[in-house]
N, C-alpha and C positions, 0 to 999 in steps of 0.2 A: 524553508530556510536552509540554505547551502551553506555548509562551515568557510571558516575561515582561513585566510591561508597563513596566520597565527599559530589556529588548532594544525594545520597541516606541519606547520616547520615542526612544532613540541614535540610531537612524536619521536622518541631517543633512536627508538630500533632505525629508524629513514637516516640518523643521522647527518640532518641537512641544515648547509649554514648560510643565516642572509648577509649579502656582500653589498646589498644598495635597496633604495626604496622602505627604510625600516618604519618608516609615518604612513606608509599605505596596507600593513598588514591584516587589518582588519576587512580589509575585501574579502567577497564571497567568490571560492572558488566554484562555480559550477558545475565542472568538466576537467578531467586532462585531455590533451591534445600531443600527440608525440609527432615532431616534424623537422625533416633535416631542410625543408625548403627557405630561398631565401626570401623566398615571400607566402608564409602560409596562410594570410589573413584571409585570401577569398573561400577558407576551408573552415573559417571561427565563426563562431556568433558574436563574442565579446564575452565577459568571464571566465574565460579557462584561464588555467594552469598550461604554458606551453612548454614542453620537454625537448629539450633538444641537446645534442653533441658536439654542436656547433662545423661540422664536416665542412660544411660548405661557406662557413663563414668568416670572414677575412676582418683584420682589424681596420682598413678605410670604410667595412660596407657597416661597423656593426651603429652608427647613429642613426644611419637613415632605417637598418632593420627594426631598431627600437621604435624608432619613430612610428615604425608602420604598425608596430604591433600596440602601442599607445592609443594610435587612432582606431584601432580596431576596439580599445577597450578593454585586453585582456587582464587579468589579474595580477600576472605575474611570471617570470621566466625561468624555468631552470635547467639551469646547464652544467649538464654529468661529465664530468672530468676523465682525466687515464685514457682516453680514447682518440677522437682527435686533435684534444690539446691538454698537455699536464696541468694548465693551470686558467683558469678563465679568462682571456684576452685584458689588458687593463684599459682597453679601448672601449670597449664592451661594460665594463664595470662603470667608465666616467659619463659615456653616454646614459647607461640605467637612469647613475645617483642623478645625473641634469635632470631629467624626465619624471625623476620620482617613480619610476617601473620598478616593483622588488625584483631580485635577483637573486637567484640559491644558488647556492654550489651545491650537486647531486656526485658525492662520491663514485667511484668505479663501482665498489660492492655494494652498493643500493639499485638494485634495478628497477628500470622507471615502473615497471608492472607495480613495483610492492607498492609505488606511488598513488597511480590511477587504482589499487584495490583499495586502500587508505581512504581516498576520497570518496568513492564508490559506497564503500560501508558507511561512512558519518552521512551519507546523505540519506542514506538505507533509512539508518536509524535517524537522522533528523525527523523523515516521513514517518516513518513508524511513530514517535512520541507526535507528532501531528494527530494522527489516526488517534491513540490514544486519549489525547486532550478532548478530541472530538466525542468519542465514546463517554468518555468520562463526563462529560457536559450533557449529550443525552440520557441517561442513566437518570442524573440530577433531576432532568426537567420533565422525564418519565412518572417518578416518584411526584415532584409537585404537580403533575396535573393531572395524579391521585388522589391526591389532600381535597379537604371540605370545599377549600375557596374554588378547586377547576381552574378555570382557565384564569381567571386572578392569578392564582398562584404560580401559572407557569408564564406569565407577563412580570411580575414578580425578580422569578427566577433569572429570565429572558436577562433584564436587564441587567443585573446585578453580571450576569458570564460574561456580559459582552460589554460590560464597564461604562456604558451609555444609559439613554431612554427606552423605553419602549411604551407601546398602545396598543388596546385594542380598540377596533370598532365599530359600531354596528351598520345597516346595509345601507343605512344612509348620511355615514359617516361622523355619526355622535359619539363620543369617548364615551365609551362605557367603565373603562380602566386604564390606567395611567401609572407607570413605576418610572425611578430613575430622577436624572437631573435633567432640568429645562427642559420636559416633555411639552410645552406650549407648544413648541413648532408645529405638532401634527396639524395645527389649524391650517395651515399653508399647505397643507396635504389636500386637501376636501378637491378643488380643480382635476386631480391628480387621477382619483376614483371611476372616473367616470371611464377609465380607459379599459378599469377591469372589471368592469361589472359585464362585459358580455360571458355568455355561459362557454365552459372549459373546451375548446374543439373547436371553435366557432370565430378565432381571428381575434382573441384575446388572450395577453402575452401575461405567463405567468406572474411574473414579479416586475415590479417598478425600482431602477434604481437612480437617485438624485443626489447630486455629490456638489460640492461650494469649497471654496480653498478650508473651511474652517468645520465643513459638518459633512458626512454622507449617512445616507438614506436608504431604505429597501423598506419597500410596501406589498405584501403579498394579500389576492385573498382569498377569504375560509368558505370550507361549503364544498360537500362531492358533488350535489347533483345540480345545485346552482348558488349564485355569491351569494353566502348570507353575512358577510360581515369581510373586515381587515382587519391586519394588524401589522405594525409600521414600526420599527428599530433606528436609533441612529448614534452615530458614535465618532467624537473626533478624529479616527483615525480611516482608514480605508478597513476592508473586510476583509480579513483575511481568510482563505480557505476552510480553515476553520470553522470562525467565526460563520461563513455560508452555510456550513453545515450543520452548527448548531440554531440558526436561524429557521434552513429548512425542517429541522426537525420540530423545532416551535411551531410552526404552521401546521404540521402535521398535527400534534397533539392537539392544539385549538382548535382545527379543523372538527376532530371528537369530540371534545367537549361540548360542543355549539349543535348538534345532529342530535335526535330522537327519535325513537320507536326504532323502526330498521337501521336507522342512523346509529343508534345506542348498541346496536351486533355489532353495525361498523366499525363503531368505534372501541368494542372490547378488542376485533379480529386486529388494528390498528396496534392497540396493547401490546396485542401474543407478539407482530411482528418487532414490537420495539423488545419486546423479552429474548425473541430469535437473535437482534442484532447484539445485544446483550451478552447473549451466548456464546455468539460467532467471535464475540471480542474479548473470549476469555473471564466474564465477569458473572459466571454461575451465579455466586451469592444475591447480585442485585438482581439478574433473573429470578430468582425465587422469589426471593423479594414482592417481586411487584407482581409477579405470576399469584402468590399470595392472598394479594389486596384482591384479585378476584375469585376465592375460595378454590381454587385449584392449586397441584402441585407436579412437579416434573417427572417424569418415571426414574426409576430407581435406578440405581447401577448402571448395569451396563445397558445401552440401546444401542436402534438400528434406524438410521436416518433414510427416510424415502423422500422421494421428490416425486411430486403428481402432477400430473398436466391433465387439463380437459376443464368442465366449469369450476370452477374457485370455487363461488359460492355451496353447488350442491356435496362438492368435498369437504369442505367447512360443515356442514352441515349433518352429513355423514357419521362424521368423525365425533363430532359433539353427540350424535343423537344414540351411537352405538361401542364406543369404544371409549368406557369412563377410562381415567387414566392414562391416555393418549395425549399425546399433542399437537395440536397443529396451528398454523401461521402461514396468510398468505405470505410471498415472498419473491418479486417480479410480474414472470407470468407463469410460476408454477407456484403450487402448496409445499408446506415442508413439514410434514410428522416426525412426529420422535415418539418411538413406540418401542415397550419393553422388547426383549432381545427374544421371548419365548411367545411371543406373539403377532412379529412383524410380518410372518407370513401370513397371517390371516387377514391383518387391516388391509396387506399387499394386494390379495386376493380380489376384498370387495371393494375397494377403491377402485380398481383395474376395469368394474363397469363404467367409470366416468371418463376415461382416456390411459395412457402409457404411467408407468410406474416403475420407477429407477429405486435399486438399492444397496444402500453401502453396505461395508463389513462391519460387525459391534464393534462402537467404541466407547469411549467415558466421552461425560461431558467437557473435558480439557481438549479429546481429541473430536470436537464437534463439528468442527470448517474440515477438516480433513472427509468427514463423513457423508460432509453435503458436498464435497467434493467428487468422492466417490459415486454417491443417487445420483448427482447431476449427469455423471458419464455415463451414470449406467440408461438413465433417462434418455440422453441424445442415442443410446444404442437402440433403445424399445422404440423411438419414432421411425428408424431405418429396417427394423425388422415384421415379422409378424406378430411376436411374442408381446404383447402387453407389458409384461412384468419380465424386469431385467436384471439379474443380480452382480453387481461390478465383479465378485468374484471370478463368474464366468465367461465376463470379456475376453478376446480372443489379445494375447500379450499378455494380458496378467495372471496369467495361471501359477505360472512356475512361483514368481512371489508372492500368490496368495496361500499356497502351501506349507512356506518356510514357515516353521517357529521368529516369531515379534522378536523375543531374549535369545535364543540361537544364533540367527540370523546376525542382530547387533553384535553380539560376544566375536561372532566370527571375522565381522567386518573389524571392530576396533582393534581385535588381534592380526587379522592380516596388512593392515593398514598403519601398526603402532611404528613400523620404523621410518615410516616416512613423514608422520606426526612428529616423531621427536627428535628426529633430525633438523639439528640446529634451528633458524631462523626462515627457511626455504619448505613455506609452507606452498609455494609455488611451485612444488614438485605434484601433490594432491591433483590441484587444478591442471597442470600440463599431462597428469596420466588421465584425465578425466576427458581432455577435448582430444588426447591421442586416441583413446578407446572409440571416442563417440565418432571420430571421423576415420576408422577401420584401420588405423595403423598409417592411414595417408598423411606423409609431413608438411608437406604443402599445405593443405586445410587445413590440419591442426595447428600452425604455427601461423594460420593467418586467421584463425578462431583467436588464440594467444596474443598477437597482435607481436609475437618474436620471431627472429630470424630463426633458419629450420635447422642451423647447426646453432643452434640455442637449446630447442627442442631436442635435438638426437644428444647432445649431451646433455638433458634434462632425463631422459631416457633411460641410458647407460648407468646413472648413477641408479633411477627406481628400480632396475632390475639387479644391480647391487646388491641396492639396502634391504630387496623383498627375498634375492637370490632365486627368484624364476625369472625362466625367460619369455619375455613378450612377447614372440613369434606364435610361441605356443599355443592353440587356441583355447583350449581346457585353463591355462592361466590369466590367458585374455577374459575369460566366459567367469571366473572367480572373481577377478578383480573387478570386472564390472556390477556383478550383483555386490562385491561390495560397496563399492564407490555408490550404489545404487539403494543401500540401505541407511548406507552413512548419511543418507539427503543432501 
């Protein structure tokens, strides 16, 4: 979900005002688009925010430009004043309010960047609480198909998250369980089955999806090694991304509950991974949790994440048969451990008979994605060398900041970094030393990383070296600011 270009105007700091179009505000902006052409529509998609100065634009041409930019579909227009006109053409303004096209006035001292980073962040963060909600909904349906009922209870659940029906059923498409409202339909499903009962690999498409102006549908089915069943969701609205993902994650769970004997590992190893995603999402407690429900618990303090590559299986195995206290979780197509911080080189050790072994530096479990981060790289290093066992530390570039003091390091960065923080409103000083550095001092690339002109950037410059009082040429100052820029994330 893309904010609004509502949410966009409230913003006080942008100080931006609508002059037409004020019944179309609730459009999703997408995108900025910053463009002085008079015809930039073969460069849109449709839902941007278009930014312009108007340079080139003349009060006979500005109907047919709206026009064009209407049929393109865009959101909305805004045009930054002080520059090539004091004030926004009134030509321009009558054509918008015709068209219903919003219209902003973008003052001189707003610049469009703070615009596109505004929009940039809310979409950030729209995804973010997506991801979230998602997580939040697996967790849920983790815990109920832990409960007595199994998979009842996670058709149950199913249904209730995703405000619809749900079923399950079995391999010859008899309901065995039913939640939700007007779950009847599945009967109209039974035709439907036959498309997925060929075994997984073999020219049978994983899910079925059926949609009617009034209902849609998704039919998956259960079973690793062959279908032994379905289960089928439907919900008056369309599915949203989400909503896909907490559906995939029902099948997954069902899948486990439905499997025995070797199936019943499977489906505990199924568990661990849903406890790893748990982790990776920030939500320790409900990993323990259900890490719990299978008489186990997480290592203590601090750990050291490794990533394993080679069979799953005989690492799962492994690990279970010799390292009480250990964790692990398939996870792609590699294992992922979490092993106390005083014994990861050892698991590291004999694991490394089964293939390559990446690993990170000790962190908490808050710093857990950072950790599988790190195995992961140290992983792709051990497939390119000899050495089986890889430790990120030793990667060749991270040396220097695997050294620095964690609290040193930050103390140094927020202090050499404070006056550019707290200067005024223009935190777009940060970001313009940050793509100046990363493109060697070259203006050109930096200001077209920036997406500003290069005497934008050279007095972006002039002021940092100011507010820091070193000078940028310098490469010892260059070489500081970067590792802090570089600690600061």
């Amino acid at each position: 979900m893309a904010p609004t270009l509502r949410t966009v105007v409230r913003r006080l700091p942008l100080k931006l005002a609508v002059l037409a179009g004020h019944d179309a505000l609730d459009s999703q902006v997408r995108w900025v688009a910053v463009s002085e052409l008079e015809d930039p529509t073969p460069f849109l998609e449709g839902g941007e925010l278009v930014l312009t100065t108007g340079m080139r634009l003349h009060e006979a041409d500005a109907a047919p430009y709206v026009g064009r930019l209407v049929a393109r579909k865009v959101t909305g227009l805004g045009f930054g004043v002080g520059l090539g006109h004091e004030e926004i053409p009134a030509g321009l303004v009558e054509a918008a309010a015709l068209a219903g096209l919003p219209l902003i006035e973008v003052p001189r001292d707003t610049p469009f960047v703070a615009i596109s980073k505004l929009v940039s962040d809310l979409i950030a963060a729209e995804q973010y609480e997506e991801i979230s909600r998602a997580f939040a909904a697996q967790g849920r349906l983790t815990r109920a198909a832990l409960r007595p009922e199994g998979a009842a209870a996670v058709i149950d659940r199913l249904a209730h998250e995703l405000g619809g029906w749900a079923a399950l059923l079995d391999e010859a498409g008899a309901v065995r369980h039913a939640a939700g409202r007007d779950a009847s339909h599945v009967a109209r499903l039974l035709p439907e089955l036959e498309r997925l009962r060929k075994p997984a690999g073999r020219g049978a498409p994983a899910s079925l999806a059926l949609s009617t102006p009034a209902e849609h549908i998704v039919v998956q089915p259960l079973g690793a090694r062959r279908v032994r069943g379905f289960f089928a969701v439907g919900a008056e609205r369309p599915f949203t991304p989400v909503a896909h993902t907490v559906v995939n994650a029902a099948g997954s769970l069902l899948t486990l509950a439905i499997e025995h004997g070797r199936e019943h590992l499977a489906a505990e190893r199924r568990i661990r991974a849903a406890v790893l995603r748990l982790l990776l999402a920030g939500q320790a407690e409900a990993g323990r949790e259900v890490l719990g429900l299978l008489g186990e618990t997480l290592p203590a303090d601090r750990l050291v994440v490794l990533a394993v590559r080679g069979d799953r299986e005989a690492v799962l195995d492994a690990v279970a048969a010799d390292f009480a206290g250990v964790f692990a979780a398939p996870d792609a197509e590699r294992v992922v451990v979490l092993a106390p911080e005083d014994r990861a080189d050892g698991v590291a050790r004999a694991l490394a008979e089964y293939g390559g072994v990446g690993l990170g530096a000790p962190v908490g479990l808050d710093d857990l994605r950072a950790g599988l981060d790190q195995a992961d790289r140290a992983l792709a290093a051990a497939g390119r060398g000899t050495e089986r066992v890889t430790r990120f530390a030793d990667l060749a570039g991270q040396g220097l900041l695997s050294l620095l003091d964690a609290e040193a390091a930050e103390a140094f960065s927020a202090a050499l970094l404070a006056p550019l923080r707290e200067y005024g409103s223009r935190a777009d000083l940060l970001e313009s030393l940050r793509a100046y550095l990363a493109c060697n001092g070259h203006w050109d690339a930096a200001a077209q990383r920036l997406g500003v002109h290069r005497h934008t950037l050279r007095y972006r410059m002039r002021r940092v070296a100011e507010l820091l009082g070193r000078d940028l040429d310098d490469p010892g100052a260059r070489a500081e600011l970067w590792v802090a820029l570089t600690t600061a994330g």
